[in-house]
C-alpha positions, 0 to 999 in steps of 0.5 A: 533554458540554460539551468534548465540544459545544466540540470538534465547534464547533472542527472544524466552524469549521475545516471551514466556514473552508475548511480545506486538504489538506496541501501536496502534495508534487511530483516534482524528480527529481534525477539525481545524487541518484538514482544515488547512491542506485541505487549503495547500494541495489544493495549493499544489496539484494545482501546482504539481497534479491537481485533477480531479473528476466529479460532478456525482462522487462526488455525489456519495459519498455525497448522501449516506443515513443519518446514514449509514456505508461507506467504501470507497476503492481505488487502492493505486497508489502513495506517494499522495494518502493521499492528494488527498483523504483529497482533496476530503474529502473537495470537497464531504464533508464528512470526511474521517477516515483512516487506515495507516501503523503502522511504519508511526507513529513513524516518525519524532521521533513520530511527524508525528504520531501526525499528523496522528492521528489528520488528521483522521489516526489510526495505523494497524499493517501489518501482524499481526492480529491487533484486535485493528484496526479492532475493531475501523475500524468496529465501525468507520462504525456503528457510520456512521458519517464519512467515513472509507477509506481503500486501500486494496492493502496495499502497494504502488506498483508503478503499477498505471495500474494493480491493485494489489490483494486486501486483504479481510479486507475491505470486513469483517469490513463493514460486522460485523458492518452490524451484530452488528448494527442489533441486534438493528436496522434490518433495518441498513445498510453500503455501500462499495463504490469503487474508482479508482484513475489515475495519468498522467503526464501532456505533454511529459515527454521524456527528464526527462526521459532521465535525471533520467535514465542516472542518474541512469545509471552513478551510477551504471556504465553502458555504453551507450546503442546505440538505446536503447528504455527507456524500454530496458534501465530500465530493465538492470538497473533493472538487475543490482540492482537485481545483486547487492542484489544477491550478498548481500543475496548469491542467486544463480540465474540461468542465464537461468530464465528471468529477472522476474523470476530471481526476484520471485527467489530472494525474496522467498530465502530472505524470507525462510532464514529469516523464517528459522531463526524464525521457531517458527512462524507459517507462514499463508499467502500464497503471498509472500509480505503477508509472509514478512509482517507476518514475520515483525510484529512478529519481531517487536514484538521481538523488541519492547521486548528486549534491547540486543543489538546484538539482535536488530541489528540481528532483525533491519537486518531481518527488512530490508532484509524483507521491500527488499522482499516487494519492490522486489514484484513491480519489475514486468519488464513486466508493461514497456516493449513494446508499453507502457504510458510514466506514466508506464516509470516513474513509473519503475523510481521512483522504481528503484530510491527508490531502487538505492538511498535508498530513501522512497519517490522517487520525481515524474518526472513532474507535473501531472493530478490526476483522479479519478472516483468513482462507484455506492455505493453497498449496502452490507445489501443486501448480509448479508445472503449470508455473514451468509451462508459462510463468507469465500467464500462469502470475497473471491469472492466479494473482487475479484469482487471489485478488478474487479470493480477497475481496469475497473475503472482505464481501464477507466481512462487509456483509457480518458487519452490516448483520450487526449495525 
């Protein structure tokens, strides 16, 4: 109880000593080093993930006026994204400026922020409110010279077919570089333009799903199951990896709740109790995986503003407990059971794997087609004054509307790839 007393004291001082977010991290685009890096991730992605995006679409992207602020969102779907995006950089022509977690930047002791930075990638801090990448976003936009790309999900879910709820930022950058921009110019405008990325495995994939999942299942120690489907098989795998961070955590499921309600019960009791133990936060998110990032970045904070050590072994642990709840959000069973695509069984592998081996990048299963398709530019110049009448309400239902627009975008690519099996 004592060290318990002393170790609140730490992270309150540290608080009250008005301890700073983590540096942000700008944007220095480098022209020689982004081409050099299109040449390998074109070989790259010929040989793993091939791309494939229309003439139409990429015109889209390459006839926006002269001048003009681009946002370009898409449904964040895979540990590729980042290439296939610098991919298609090159094929339209236009350089793409992009937001990347902060943590990202301090990998490969700091080398991999090097490299993002020059790439075209600035730091934001997940749940915080990070003014300093959303003062650069907005006038990454007024200068309208490149593009800013935005994956309003947030997180890679490993949910490829649903996409997941998009948060509003994307929305309020183009809005206030709209406003800023015409108090000189009435007549500047920006364009939010939607996309839609689709990753499917090229041929039957059926036999190295029965490897990566017997895999699994001999570490865990699980006896076959005769005449199980490969869904039925993931999900008791699924069980018992959620068993085991049961019993870390102390959480007592009730065994009467389904498998995902097993899961919501789990990642909410993880959370309170590290939100019980940072009572001097006010929490003001409402989703789950938006309290864990909340959470997170205030923690960060305390981190970065001591060197006690026991303090940051306590707060390194809530870290991790936190990054679990995240993850915990993408465990939905009910996205590979029944009649489903061969790209969902593998998806549910490779984030059960994650989860199995403690890996951050689980390998995908085989070499796959990478889709994309791109909607019509939406002129929000347009919809400024509806923007002016009520800015919240007017966030909150367009970004539902550009969630809609995504996910017909992805129906529609789910629907080509089906026509091709």
């Amino acid at each position: 109880m004592v060290q318990d007393t002393q170790n609140k004291q730490a992270q309150e001082q540290s608080r009250k000593a008005g301890t700073a977010h983590r540096v942000f991290k700008k944007a220095s685009p480098s022209g020689p080093i982004i081409d050099a890096a299109r040449e390998v991730v074109r070989m790259e992605l010929a040989l793993s993930n091939k791309l494939h995006v229309a003439k139409h679409d990429l015109e889209h992207i390459r006839k926006l006026p002269a001048g003009a602020g681009v946002v370009l969102i898409s449904n964040h779907a895979d540990e590729m994204d980042p290439r296939i995006c610098l991919e298609l950089s090159r094929r339209s022509g236009r350089r793409f400026i992009s937001m990347c977690n902060r943590e990202a930047f301090d990998e490969l002791s700091g080398f991999a922020g090097w490299a993002l930075q020059h790439l075209g990638h600035f730091s934001v801090e997940r749940g915080a409110h990070d003014s300093h990448a959303r003062d650069f976003a907005i006038d990454i936009v007024k200068e309208g010279k490149n593009v800013l790309l935005i994956f309003p999900e947030g997180e890679i879910f490993y949910l490829n077919e649903e996409v997941q709820p998009f948060h509003s930022g994307a929305v309020e950058i183009c809005m206030q570089a709209i406003l800023q921009m015409r108090e000189k110019n009435p007549d500047w405008t920006a364009f939010i333009v939607p996309m839609a990325i689709k990753y499917h495995h090229r041929g039957r994939i059926e036999k190295v799903l029965e490897m990566r999942i017997t895999r699994m299942e001999r570490r865990l120690e699980l006896l076959p199951m005769e005449d199980a489907t490969f869904a039925e098989r993931l999900k008791r795998i699924q069980r018992e990896l959620l068993l085991r961070e049961d019993m870390q955590h102390e959480v007592r499921i009730s065994l009467e709740e389904d498998l995902f309600e097993q899961i919501i019960t789990t990642e909410k009791t993880i959370l309170a109790r590290v939100e019980e133990r940072h009572r001097e936060v006010s929490v003001t998110q409402h989703e789950v995986i938006d309290e864990s990032w909340q959470l997170s970045a205030e923690i960060r904070a305390d981190l970065e503003g001591t060197s006690d050590d026991s303090v940051r072994e306590e707060l390194a642990h809530e870290l991790s407990d936190l990054e679990e709840v995240a993850q915990l959000t993408s465990w939905r069973p009910y996205y590979y059971e029944g009649d489903v695509s061969a790209d969902r069984l593998a998806e549910a592998v490779m984030k059960l794997e994650r989860e199995l081996y403690k890996i951050k990048r689980p390998r995908q299963l085989s070499r796959r087609d990478v889709h994309i398709k791109v909607a019509e530019p939406i002129d929000l110049g347009k919809l400024a004054d509806d923007y002016r009448r009520d800015p919240r309400a007017f966030r909150h239902s367009f970004t539902t509307e550009l969630h809609d627009n995504v996910q017909a975008l992805v129906d529609a690519l789910v629907y080509q790839c089906a026509r091709r099996q």
